[in-house]
C-alpha positions in Angstrom: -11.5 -27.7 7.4 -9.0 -26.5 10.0 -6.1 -28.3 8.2 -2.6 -27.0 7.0 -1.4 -28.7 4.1 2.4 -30.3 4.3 5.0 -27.7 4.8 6.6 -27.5 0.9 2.7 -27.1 -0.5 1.7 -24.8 2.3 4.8 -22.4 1.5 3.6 -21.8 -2.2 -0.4 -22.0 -1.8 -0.8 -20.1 1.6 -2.4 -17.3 -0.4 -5.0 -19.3 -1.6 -6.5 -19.7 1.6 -7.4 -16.2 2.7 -8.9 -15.7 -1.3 -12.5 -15.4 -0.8 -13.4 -17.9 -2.6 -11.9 -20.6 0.0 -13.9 -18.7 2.8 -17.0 -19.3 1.6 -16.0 -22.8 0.6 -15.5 -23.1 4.0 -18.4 -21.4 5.1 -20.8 -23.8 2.6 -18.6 -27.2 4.1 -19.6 -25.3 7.6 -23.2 -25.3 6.8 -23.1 -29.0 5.3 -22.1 -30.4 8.1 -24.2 -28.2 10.5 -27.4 -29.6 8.4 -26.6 -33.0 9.0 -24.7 -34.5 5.7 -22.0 -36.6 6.4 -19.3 -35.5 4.0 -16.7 -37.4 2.4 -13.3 -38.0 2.6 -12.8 -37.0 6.7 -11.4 -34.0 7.9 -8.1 -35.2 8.2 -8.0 -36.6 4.8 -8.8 -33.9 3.0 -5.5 -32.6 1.8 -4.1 -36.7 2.5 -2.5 -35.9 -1.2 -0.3 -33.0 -0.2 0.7 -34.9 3.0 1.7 -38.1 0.9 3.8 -36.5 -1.9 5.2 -33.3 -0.8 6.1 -30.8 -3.5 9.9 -31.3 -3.0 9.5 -34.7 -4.0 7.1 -34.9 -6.9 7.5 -36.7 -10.0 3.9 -38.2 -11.9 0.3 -36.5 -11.1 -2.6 -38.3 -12.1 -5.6 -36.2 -11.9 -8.9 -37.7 -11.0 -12.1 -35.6 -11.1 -14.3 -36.3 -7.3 -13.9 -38.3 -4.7 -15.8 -41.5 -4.3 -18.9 -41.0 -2.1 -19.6 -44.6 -0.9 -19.0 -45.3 2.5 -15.3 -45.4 4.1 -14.1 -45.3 0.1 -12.6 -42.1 -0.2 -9.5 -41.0 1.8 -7.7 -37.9 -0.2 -5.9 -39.8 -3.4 -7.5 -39.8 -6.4 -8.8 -43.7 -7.9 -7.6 -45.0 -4.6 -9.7 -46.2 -1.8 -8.9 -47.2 1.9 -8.0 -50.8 2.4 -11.3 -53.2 3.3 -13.4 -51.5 0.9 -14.2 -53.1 -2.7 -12.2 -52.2 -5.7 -14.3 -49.6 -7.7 -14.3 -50.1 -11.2 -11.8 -47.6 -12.8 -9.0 -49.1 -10.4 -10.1 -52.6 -11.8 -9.1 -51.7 -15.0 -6.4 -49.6 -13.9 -4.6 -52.9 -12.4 -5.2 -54.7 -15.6 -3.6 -52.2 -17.6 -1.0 -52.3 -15.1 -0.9 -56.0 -15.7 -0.6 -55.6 -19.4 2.0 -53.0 -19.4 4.6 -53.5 -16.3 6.2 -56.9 -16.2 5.7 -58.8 -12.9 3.1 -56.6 -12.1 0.0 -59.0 -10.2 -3.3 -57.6 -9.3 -3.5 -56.6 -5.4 -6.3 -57.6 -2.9 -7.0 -53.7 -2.4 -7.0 -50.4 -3.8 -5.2 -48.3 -1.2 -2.4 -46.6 -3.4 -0.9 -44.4 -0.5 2.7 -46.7 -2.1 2.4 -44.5 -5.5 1.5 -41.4 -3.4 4.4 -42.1 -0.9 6.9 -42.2 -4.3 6.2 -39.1 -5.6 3.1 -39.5 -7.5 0.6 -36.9 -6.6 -3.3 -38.5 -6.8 -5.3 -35.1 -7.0 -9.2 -34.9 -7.5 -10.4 -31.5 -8.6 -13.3 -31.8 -6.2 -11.4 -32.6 -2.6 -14.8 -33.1 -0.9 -18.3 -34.9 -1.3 -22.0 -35.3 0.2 -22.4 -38.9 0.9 -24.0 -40.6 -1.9 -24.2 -37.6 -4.1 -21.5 -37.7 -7.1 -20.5 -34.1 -7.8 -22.7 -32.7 -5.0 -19.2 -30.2 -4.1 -18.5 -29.8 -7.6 -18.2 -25.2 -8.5 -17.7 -24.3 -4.9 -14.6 -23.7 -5.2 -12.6 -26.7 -4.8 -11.7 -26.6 -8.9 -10.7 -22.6 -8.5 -7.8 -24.2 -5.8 -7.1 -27.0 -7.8 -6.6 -25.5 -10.8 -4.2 -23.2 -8.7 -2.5 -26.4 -7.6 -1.8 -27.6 -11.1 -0.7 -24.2 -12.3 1.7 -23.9 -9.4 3.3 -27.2 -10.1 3.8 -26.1 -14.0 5.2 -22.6 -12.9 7.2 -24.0 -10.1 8.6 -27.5 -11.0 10.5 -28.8 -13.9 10.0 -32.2 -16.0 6.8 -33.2 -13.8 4.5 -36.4 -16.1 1.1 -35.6 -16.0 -1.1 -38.6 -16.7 -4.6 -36.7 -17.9 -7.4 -39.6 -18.5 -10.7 -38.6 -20.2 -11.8 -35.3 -21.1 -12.6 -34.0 -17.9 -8.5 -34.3 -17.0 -7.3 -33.0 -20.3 -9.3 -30.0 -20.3 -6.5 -29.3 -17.4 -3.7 -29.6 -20.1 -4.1 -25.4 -21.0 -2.9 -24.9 -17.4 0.6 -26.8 -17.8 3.6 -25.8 -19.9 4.5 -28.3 -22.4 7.5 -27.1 -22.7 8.4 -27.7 -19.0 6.7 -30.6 -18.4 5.3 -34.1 -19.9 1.6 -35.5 -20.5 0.4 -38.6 -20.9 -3.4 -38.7 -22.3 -5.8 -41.9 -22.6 -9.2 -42.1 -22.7 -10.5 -42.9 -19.0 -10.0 -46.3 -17.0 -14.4 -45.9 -16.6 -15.8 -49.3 -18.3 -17.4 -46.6 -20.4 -14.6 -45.6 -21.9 -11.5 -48.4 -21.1 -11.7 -50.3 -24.1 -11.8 -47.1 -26.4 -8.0 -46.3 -25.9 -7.3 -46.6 -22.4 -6.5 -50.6 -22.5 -3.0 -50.8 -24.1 -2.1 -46.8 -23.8 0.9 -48.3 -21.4 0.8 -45.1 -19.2 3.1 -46.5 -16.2 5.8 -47.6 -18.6 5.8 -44.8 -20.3 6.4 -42.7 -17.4 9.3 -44.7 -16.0 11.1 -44.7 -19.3 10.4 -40.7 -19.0 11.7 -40.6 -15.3 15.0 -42.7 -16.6 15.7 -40.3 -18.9 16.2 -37.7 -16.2 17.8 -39.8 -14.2 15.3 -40.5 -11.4 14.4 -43.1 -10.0 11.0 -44.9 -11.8 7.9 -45.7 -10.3 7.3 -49.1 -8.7 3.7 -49.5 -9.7 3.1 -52.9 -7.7 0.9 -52.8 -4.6 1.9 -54.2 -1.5 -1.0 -57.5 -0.8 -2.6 -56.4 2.8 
């Protein structure tokens, strides 16, 4: 995990990488891959969220919880996965609410959203790692402790940030943002578990270009390029 993160997000979260806490997260990533697991996403895309929406030019973060731990799915941006691969199931119903709620909008052939991320729209997992067909498998060793950090830093450190926070898991993360700062968005989550309990017709995208208008910024174009 020999990776700096992009320049803006390095200079505020430097610290966090000498804490203990990250050394043996290190140290247990070490010994994962030393044993044999293959690990998802790839070195290189570990921090691909910092890389594709520095801190200088963020506007939305939608916060997922783990990465996806089928093969070449996961690479760094939370609900998105690398072009090729199928479209999981939470991003299916993600585009249809899209469809729904932003005029225009048609459904891609692929669920690479590095477009969002290269706009300003920060796709962070809590977990930034997993074991290979093991959900959770790096879930409390550590990755939440930074995370958390991340989320707080962006509250302390930014002004009028959208935070879209879908299902429980994500709005537990709401005590670590000032309201009074900053804007959230809740839903229940995209999951077919949950989508037609709130999250159909909770016109998240909208809302947060009629929030970025209001400051004067410009609003998100939510349609995926077609590969």
């Amino acid at each position: 995990m020999g990776i700096l993160l992009e320049a803006s997000w390095l200079e505020v979260l430097k610290e966090e990488f000498e804490k203990p806490y990250m050394i043996q997260l290190r140290e247990f990533l070490k010994k994962e891959k030393e044993s044999g697991q293959i690990i998802y996403p790839k070195n290189a895309d570990i921090f691909n969220a910092f890389a594709k929406t520095p801190l200088d030019t963020l506007k939305v973060v939608i916060l997922g919880q783990d990465p996806y731990h089928g093969t070449k799915q996961a690479h760094g941006l939370s609900f998105s996965v690398q072009k090729g691969i199928a479209i999981p199931p939470s991003l299916k119903n993600i585009y249809k609410e899209l469809a729904t709620d932003i005029p225009g909008f048609s459904k891609p052939n692929h669920g690479n959203l590095t477009e969002w991320a290269e706009q300003g729209v920060l796709l962070l997992n809590a977990t930034l790692t997993v074991q290979a067909g093991m959900p959770g498998s790096h879930q409390k060793k550590g990755w939440e402790i930074f995370t958390d950090q991340v989320i707080k830093t962006v509250s302390n450190k930014s002004r009028d940030i959208i935070f879209i926070l879908w299902g429980n898991f994500a709005q537990a993360k709401s005590m670590l943002i000032d309201e009074s700062k900053h804007y959230i968005i809740k839903s229940p989550h995209p999951s077919p578990l949950s989508a037609y309990n709130g999250f159909f017709g909770s016109k998240p995208f909208s809302k947060t270009n009629e929030l970025l208008l209001k400051q004067g910024k410009d609003p998100i174009n939510w349609q995926i390029s077609v590969d």
